[in-house]
C-alpha positions as CSV (number, residue, x, y, z in Angstrom):
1,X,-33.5,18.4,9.6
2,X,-32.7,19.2,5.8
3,X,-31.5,22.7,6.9
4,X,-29.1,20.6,9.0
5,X,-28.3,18.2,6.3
6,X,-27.4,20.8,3.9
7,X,-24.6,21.6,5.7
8,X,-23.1,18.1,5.8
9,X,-21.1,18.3,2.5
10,X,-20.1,22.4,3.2
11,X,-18.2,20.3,6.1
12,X,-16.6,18.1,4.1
13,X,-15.3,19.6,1.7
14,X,-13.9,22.0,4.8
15,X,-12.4,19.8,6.4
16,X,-10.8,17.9,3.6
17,X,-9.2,21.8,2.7
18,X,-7.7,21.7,6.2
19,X,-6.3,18.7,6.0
20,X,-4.9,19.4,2.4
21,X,-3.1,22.6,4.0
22,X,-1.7,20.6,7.1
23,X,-0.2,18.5,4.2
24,X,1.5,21.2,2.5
25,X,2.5,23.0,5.6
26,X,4.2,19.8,6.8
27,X,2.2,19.5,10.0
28,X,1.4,16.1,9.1
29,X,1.4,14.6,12.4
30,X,-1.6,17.4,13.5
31,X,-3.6,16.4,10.9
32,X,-5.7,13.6,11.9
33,X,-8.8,15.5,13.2
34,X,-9.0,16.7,10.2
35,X,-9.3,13.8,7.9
36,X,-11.7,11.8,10.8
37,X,-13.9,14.7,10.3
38,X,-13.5,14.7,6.7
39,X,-14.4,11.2,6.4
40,X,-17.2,11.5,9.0
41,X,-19.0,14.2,7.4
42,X,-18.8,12.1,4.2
43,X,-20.2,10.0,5.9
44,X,-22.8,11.9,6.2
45,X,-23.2,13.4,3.4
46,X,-23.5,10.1,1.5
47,X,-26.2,9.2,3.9
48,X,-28.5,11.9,2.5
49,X,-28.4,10.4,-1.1
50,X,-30.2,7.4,-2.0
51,X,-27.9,6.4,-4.9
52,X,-24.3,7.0,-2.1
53,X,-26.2,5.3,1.1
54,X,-23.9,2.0,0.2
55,X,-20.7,3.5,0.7
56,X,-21.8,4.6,4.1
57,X,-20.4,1.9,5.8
58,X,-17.1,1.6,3.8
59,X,-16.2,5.5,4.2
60,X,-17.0,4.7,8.2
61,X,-14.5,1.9,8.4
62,X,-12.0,3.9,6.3
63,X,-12.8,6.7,9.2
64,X,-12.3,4.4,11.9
65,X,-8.9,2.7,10.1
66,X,-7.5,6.0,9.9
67,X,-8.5,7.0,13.5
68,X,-6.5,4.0,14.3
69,X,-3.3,4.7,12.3
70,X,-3.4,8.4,14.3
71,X,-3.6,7.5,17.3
72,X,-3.0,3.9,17.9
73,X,-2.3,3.4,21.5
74,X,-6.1,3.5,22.5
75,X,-7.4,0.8,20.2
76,X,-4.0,-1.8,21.4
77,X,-4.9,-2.0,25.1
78,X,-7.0,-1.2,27.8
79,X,-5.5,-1.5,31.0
80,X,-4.4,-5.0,30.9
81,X,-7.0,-6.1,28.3
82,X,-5.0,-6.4,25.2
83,X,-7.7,-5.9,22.0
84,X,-6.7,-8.2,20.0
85,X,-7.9,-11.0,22.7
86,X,-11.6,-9.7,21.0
87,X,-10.7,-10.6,17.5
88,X,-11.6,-14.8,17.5
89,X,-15.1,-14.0,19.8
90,X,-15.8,-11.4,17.4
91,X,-15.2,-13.5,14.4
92,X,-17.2,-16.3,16.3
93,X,-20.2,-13.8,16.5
94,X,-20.3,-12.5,13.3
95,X,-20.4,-16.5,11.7
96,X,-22.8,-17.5,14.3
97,X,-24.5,-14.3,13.1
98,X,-24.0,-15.7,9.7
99,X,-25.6,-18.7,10.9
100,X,-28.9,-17.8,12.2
101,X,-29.6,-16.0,8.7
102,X,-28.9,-19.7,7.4
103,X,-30.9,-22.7,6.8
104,X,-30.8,-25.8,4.6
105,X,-32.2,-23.8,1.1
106,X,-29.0,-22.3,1.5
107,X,-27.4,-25.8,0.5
108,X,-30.4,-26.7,-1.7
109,X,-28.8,-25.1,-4.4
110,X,-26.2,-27.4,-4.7
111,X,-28.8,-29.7,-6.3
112,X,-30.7,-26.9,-7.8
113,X,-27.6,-25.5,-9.6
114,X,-24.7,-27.8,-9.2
115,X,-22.8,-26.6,-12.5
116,X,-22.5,-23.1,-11.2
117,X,-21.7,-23.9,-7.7
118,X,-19.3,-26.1,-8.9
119,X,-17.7,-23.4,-11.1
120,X,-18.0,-20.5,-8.7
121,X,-16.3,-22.6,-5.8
122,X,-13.4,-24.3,-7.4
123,X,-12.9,-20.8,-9.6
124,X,-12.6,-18.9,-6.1
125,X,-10.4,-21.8,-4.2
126,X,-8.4,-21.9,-8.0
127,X,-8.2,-18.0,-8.9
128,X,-7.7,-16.3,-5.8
129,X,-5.1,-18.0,-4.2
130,X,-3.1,-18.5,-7.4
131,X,-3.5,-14.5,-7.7
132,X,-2.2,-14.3,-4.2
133,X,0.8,-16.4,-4.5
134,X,2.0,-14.3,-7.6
135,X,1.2,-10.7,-6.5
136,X,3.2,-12.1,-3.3
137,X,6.7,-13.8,-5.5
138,X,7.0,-9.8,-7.1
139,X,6.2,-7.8,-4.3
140,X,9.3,-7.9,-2.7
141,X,7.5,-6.8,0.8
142,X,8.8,-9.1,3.7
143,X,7.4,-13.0,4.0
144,X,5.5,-12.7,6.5
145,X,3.4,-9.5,5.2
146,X,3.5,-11.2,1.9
147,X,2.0,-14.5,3.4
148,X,-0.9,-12.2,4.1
149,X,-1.5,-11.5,0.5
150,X,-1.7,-15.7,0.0
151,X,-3.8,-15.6,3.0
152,X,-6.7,-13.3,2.0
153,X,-6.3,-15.3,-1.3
154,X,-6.8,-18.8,0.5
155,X,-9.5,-17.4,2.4
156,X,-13.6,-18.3,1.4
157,X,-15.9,-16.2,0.0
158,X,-17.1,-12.8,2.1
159,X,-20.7,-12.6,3.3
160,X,-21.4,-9.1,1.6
161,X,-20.8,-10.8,-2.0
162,X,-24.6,-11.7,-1.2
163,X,-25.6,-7.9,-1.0
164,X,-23.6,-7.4,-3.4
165,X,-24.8,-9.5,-5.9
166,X,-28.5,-8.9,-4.9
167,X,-27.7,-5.2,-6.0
168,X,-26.1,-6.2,-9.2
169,X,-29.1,-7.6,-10.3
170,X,-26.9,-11.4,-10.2
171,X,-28.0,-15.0,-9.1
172,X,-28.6,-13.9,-5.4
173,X,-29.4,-18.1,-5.0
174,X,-26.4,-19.1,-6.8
175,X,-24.1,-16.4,-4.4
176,X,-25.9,-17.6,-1.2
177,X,-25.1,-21.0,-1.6
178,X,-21.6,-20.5,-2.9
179,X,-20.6,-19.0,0.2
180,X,-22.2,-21.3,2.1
181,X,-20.0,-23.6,0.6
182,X,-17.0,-22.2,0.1
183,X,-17.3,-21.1,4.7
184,X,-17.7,-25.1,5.2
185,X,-14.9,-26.2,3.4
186,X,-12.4,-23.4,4.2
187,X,-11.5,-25.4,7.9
188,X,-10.0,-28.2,4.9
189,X,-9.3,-26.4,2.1
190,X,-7.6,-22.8,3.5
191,X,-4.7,-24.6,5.5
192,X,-3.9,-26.8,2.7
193,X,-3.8,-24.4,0.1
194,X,-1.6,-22.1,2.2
195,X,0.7,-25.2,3.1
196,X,1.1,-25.2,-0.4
197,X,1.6,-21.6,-1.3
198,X,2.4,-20.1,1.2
199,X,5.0,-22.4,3.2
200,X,8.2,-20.7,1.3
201,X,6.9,-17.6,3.3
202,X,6.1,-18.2,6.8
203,X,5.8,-21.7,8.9
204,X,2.3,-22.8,8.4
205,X,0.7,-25.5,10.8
206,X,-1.8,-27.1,9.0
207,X,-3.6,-29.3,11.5
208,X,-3.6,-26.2,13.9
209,X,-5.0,-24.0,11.6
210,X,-7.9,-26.1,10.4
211,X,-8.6,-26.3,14.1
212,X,-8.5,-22.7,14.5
213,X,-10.6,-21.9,11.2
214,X,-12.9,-25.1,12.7
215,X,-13.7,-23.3,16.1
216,X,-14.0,-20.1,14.1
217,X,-16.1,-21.2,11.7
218,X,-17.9,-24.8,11.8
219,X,-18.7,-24.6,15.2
220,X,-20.3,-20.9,15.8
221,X,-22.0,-21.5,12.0
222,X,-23.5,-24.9,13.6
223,X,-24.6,-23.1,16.5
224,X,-25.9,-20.5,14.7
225,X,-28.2,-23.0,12.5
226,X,-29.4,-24.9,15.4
227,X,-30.3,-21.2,16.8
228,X,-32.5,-20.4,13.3
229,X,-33.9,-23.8,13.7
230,X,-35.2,-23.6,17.0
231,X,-35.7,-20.1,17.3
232,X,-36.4,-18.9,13.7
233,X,-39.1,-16.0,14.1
234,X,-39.4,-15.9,17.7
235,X,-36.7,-13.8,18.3
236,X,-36.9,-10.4,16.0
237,X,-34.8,-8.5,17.8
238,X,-31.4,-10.9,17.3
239,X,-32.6,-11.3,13.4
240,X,-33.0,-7.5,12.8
241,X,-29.6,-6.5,15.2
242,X,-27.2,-9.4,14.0
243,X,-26.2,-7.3,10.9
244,X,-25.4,-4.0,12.9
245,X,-23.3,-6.4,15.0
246,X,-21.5,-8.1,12.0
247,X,-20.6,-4.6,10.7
248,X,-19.6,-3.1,13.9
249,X,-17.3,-6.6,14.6
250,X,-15.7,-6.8,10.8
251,X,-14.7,-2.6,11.9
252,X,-13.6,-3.4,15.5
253,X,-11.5,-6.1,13.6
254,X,-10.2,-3.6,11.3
255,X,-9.3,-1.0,13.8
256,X,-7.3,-3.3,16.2
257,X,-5.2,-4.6,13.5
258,X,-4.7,-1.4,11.8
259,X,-3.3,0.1,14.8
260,X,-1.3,-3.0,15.8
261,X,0.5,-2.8,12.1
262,X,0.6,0.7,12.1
263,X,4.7,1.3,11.6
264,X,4.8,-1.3,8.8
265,X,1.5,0.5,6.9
266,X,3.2,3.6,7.0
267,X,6.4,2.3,5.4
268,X,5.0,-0.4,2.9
269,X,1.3,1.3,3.1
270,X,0.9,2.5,-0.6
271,X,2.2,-0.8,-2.2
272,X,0.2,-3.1,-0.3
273,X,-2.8,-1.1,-1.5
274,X,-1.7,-1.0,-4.9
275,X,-0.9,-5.1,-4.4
276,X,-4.7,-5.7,-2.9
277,X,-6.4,-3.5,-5.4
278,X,-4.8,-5.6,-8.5
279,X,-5.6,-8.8,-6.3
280,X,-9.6,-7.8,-5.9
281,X,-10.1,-6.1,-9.4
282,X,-8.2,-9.1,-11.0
283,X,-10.5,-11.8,-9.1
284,X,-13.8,-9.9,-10.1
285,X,-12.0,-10.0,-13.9
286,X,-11.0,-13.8,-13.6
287,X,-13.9,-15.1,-12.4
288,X,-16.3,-13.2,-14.6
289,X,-14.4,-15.1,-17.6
290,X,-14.3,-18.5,-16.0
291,X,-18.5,-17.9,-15.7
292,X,-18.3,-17.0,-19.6
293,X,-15.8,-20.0,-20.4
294,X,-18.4,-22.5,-19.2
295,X,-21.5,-21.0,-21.4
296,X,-23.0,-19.6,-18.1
297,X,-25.5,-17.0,-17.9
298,X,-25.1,-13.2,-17.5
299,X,-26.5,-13.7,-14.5
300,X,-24.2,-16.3,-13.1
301,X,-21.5,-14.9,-14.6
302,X,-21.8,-11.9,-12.6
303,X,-22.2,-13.8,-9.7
304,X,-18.9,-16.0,-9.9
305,X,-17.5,-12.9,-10.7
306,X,-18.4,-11.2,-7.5
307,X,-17.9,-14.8,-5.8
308,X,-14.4,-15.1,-6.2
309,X,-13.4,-11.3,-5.9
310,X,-15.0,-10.8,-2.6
311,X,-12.8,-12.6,0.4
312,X,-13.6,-13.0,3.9
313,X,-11.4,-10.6,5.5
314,X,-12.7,-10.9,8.8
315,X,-11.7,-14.8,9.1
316,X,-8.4,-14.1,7.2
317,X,-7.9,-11.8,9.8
318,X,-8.6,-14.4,13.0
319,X,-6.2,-16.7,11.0
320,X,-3.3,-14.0,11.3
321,X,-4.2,-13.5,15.0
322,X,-4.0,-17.2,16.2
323,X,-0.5,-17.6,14.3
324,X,0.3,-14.9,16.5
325,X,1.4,-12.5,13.3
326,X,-1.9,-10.0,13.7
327,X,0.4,-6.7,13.1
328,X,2.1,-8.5,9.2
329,X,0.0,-11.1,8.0
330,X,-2.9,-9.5,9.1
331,X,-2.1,-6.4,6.9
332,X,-3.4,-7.5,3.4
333,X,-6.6,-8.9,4.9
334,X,-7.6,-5.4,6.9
335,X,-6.9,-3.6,3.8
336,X,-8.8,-6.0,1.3
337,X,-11.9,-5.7,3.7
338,X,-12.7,-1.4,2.6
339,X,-11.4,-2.0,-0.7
340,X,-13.7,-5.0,-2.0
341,X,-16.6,-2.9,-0.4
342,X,-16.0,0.2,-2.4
343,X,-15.4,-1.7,-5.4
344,X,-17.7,-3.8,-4.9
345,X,-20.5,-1.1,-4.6
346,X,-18.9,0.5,-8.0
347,X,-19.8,-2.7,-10.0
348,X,-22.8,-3.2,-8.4
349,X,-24.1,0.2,-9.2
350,X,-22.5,0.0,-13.0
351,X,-24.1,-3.7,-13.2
352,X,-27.7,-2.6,-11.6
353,X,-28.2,-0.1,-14.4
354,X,-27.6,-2.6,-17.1
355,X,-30.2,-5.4,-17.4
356,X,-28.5,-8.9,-18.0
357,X,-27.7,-9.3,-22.1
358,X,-29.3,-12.6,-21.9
359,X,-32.7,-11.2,-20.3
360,X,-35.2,-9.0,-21.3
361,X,-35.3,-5.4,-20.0
């Protein structure tokens, strides 16, 4: 097996070289086997090393994304199946998923730590959106590919800020219950906020999308706690395979609307990763100064931090498809997904190796 393993990284980097000459020889178009199994042998290779294995996932999506953006026919429809009919039920699993991991400690914290739940919620709903909104005024892309910047922005909290922050060495109580939160509120607090910021853009329904976010959300999240209530224990096999199913529904999501935006990422592709990767970095910036601001701990501040940087981008996503505006809106979310995860995993990594200031080594 390690023989085999050795030659996971000779792989990549050959692949990556014919790839890099495809680019220079013009053949651009040809290239896409290349760069798959570039990014698959990464994969890979990443696997192998205990400090890499929590990029896997990211560089897999990225691989899957650009399979997507090669050859984009198969992941629009099958036969008379159109993909994107899969987005809401998988975005319906993967909160009812969220749900079952769920119970009411998760909302015991309020009590427990109401300052920093306070400050991590309304710094996320206040930060994020505001951040959206301007990136989207100067960006000069068109409204409706804009609005998906406010979107992602308006959005709550993503459920891998919990991993996140558990790696970080942060307030992993503190981050569980803010996202609890911040999910229950977003069927009130998403449409209103993107009445308000985003209306110049796009039409925005507000009473139809709570409803939309509520069937998304509330309803397979409820179900879900009921589930762990009931069922909590007796049923190993759900508890240990709801997280493969989460990740494989978040890169399903991913892949359909990468492929059904495919001409506008190619044209406006570069910018709107530029415009994401301010967006994400600046959240993790803003809201690690809002914790400081307030006298909170290292911990906590690292929490908020990761709080309001981290969106999710699977719900954002489900918004975009029942307005009917998957292939624009839905842009900024499907790129914001792979980017918070790999910088996510940076600052987790930097913060891991240096203890909290205000705790002892």
């Amino acid at each position: 097996m390690k023989s085999i393993q050795k030659l996971f990284l000779p792989l990549t980097l050959l692949a990556f070289g014919a790839f890099v000459v495809m680019l220079l020889t013009g053949r651009i178009s040809d290239s896409g086997p290349a760069i798959i199994l570039a990014l698959f042998f990464l994969a890979l290779t990443f696997s192998t090393h205990a400090a890499l294995k929590g990029f896997v996932y990211t560089i897999v999506i990225l691989a899957s994304a650009t399979t997507a953006l090669f050859y984009p026919s198969y992941f629009v429809q099958w036969g008379d199946f159109k993909l994107s009919s899969a987005i809401t039920p998988l975005i319906q699993l993967i909160m009812f998923g969220m749900g079952t991991s769920m119970g009411l400690q998760d909302f015991i914290g309020v009590v427990k730590m109401p300052k920093g739940v306070f400050i991590g919620v309304v710094s996320h709903f206040i930060i994020m959106p505001l951040l959206g909104f301007t990136l989207a005024s100067i960006s000069n892309l068109e409204p409706e590919i804009a609005a998906g910047i406010i979107l992602i922005g308006c959005s709550p909290n993503g459920m891998a800020s919990n991993v996140i922050s558990y790696l970080a060495k942060a307030n992993l109580a503190l981050s569980i219950t803010i996202t609890a939160i911040s999910t229950m509120m977003a069927p009130f607090v998403t449409p209103l906020l993107m009445k308000l910021l985003a209306g110049a853009f796009v039409e925005i329904n507000t009473l139809d999308m709570m409803w939309d976010i509520m069937k998304m959300v509330i309803i397979p999240i409820g179900a879900g706690l009921l589930f762990n209530r009931l069922f909590s224990g007796k049923v190993k096999w759900l508890d240990e395979g709801m997280p493969y199913v989460s990740m494989f529904g978040i890169a399903a999501i991913i892949v359909v609307i990468t492929a059904a935006g495919r001409d506008h990422l190619l044209s406006i592709g570069p910018i709107l990763i530029l415009l994401v990767t301010i967006h994400n970095l600046s959240g993790y910036l803003l809201g690690y100064w809002s914790g400081r601001l307030f006298r909170m701990s290292e911990r906590d501040c690292r929490t908020i931090a990761i709080e309001v940087g981290m969106q999710n981008g699977g719900l954002a996503s489900g918004i975009a498809k029942e307005m009917g505006k998957m292939a624009t809106i839905g842009l900024a979310p499907a790129l914001f997904g792979p980017m918070m995860n790999i910088t996510g995993s940076i600052l987790a990594s930097w913060w891991h190796r240096r203890p909290p200031r205000d705790e002892p080594k």
